[in-house]
ZATIBA-765994 format. One record per residue (C-alpha): residue in three letters; x, y, z. Coordinates in Angstrom, 2 decimals, decimal comma, always signed. Layout:
residues N
+------+---------+---------+---------+
: resn :      px :      py :      pz :
+------+---------+---------+---------+
:  ala :       X :       Y :       Z :
...
+------+---------+---------+---------+
//
This chain:
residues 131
+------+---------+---------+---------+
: resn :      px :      py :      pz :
+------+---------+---------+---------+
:  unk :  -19,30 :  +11,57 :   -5,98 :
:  unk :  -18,11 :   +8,98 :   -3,36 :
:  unk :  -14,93 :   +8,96 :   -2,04 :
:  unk :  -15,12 :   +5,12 :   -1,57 :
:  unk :  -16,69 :   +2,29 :   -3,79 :
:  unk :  -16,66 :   -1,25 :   -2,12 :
:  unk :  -15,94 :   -4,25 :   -4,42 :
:  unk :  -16,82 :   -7,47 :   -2,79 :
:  unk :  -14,59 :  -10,20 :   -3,82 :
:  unk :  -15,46 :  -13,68 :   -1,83 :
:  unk :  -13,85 :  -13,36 :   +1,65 :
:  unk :  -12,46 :  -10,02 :   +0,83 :
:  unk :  -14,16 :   -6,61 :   +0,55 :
:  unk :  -12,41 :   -4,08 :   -1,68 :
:  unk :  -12,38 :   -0,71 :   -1,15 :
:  unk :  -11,54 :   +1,61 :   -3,97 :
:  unk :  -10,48 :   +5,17 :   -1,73 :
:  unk :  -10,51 :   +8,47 :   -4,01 :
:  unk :   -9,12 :  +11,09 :   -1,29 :
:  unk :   -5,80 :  +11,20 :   -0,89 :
:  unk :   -3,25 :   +8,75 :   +0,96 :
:  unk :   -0,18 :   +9,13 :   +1,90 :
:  unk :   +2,46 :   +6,33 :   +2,92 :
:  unk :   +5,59 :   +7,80 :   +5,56 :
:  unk :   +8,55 :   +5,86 :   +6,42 :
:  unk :   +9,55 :   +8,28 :   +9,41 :
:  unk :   +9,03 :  +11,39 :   +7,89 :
:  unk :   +9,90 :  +10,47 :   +4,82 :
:  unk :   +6,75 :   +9,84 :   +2,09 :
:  unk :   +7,18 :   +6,73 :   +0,06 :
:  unk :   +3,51 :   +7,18 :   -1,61 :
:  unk :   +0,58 :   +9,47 :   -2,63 :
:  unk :   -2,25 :   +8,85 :   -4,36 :
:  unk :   -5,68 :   +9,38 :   -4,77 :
:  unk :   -6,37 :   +5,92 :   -6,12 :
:  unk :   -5,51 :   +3,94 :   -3,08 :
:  unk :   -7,29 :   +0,50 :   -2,25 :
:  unk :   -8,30 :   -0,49 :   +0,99 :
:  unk :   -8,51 :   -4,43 :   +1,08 :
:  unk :   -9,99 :   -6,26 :   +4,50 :
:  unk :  -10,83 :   -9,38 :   +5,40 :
:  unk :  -12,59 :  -10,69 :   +8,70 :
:  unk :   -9,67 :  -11,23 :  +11,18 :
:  unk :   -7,06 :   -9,18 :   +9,85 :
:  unk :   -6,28 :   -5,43 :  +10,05 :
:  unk :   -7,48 :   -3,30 :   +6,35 :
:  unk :   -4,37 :   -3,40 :   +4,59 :
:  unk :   -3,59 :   -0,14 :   +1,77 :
:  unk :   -2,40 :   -0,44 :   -1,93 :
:  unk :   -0,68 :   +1,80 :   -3,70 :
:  unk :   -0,40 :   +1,98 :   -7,48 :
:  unk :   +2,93 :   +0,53 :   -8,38 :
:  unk :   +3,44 :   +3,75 :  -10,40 :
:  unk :   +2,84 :   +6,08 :   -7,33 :
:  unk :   +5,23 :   +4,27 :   -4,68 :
:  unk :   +9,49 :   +5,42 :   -4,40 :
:  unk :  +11,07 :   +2,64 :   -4,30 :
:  unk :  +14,74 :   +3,76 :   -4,45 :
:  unk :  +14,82 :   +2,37 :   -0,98 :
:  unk :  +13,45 :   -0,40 :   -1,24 :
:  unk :  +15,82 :   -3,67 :   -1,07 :
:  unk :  +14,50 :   -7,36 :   -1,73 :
:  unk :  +13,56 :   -9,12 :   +1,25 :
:  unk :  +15,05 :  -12,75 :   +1,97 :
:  unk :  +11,25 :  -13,06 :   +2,24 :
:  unk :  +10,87 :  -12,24 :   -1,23 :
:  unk :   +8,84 :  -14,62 :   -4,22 :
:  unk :   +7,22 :  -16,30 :   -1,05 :
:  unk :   +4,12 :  -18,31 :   -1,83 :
:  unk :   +1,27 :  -16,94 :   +0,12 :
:  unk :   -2,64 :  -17,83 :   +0,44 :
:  unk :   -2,77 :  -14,36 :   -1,27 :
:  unk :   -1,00 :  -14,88 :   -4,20 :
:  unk :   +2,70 :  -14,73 :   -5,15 :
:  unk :   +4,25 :  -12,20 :   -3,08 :
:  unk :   +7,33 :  -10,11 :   -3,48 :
:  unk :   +8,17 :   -8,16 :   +0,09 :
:  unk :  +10,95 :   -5,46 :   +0,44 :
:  unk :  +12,90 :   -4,07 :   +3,22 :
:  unk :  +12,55 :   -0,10 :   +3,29 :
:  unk :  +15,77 :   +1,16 :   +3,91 :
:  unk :  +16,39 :   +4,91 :   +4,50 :
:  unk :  +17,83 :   +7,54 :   +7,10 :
:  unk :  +19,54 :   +4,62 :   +9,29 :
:  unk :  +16,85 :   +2,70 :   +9,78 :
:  unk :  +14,83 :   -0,67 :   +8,31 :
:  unk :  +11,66 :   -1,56 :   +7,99 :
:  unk :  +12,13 :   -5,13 :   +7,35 :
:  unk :   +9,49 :   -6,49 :   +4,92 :
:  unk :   +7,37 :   -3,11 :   +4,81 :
:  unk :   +6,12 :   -3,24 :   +1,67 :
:  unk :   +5,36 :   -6,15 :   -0,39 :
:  unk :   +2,97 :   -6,79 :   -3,30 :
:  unk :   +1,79 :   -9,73 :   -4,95 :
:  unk :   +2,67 :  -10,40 :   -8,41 :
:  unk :   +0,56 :  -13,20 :   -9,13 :
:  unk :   -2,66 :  -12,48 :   -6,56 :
:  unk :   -5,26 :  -14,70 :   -6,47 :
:  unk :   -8,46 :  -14,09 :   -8,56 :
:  unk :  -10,43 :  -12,59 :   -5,58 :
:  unk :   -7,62 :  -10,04 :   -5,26 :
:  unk :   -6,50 :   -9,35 :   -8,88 :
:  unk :   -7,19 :   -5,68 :   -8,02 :
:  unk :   -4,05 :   -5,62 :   -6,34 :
:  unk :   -1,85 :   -6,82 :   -8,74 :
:  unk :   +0,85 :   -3,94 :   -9,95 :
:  unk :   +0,14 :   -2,52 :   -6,30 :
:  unk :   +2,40 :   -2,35 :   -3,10 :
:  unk :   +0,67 :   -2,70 :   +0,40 :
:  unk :   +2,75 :   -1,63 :   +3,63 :
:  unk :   +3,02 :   -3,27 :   +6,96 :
:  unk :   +1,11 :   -0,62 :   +9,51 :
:  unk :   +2,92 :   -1,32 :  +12,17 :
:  unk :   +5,97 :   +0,17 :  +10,60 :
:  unk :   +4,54 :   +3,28 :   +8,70 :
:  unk :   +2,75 :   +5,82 :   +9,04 :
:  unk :   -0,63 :   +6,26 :   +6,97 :
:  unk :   -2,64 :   +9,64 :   +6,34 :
:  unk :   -5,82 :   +9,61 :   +4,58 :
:  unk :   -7,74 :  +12,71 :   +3,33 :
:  unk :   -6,05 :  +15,50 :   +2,88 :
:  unk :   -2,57 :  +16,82 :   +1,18 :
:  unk :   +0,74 :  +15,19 :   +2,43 :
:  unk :   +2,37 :  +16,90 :   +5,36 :
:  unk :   +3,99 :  +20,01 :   +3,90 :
:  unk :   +2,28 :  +19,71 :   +1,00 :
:  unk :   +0,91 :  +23,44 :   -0,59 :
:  unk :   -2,30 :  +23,32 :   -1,59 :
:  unk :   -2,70 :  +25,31 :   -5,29 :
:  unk :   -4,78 :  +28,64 :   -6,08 :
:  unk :   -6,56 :  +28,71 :   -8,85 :
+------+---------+---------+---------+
//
């Protein structure tokens, strides 16, 4: 089996990662999962979404940028707070996403420029099980 299948949506290309990927704030992980999409678009960097259910976001606080209208959708963007430091609108995720990107919705996408991303392979520290 694959680890990626490619949805083509219009302008944007979906693609649907089953390896692992892991989201860092610092050192800190803020996501895992194996169920990860990877959404680009000519002209912009490949942006990752995580399943809602697989991001912590106990330090997350709303952005003033939050419920902004984008071309994207409605979005929602947070500020990751942790350890000292900010990551002002690192994460965001649009609730309302328009039809080419309704993948997305109940997903959260981080800004790369302020995390770290590792795909393949178990988190940092992680122990891989015997059987």
């Amino acid at each position: 089996m694959s680890d990626t299948r490619t949805l083509q949506t219009g302008r944007y290309a979906i693609d649907h990662i089953r390896k692992p990927v892991t989201v860092y704030f610092h050192d800190d992980i803020f996501a895992s999962t194996d169920h990860a999409l990877l959404v680009r678009e000519e002209g912009a960097e490949p942006i990752y979404y995580i399943p809602r259910d697989r991001v912590h976001t106990a330090f997350f606080v709303d952005s003033d940028r939050g419920g902004v209208p984008e071309a994207k959708g409605q979005a929602r963007f947070w500020t990751i707070s942790a350890m000292n430091r900010a990551g002002q609108d690192a994460a965001w995720a649009y609730t309302d996403p328009v039809d080419e990107l309704s993948a997305v919705r109940d997903h959260i996408a981080f800004d790369p420029t302020q995390v770290r991303i590792e795909v393949g392979g178990p988190p940092a520290g992680a122990v891989k099980e015997t059987l």
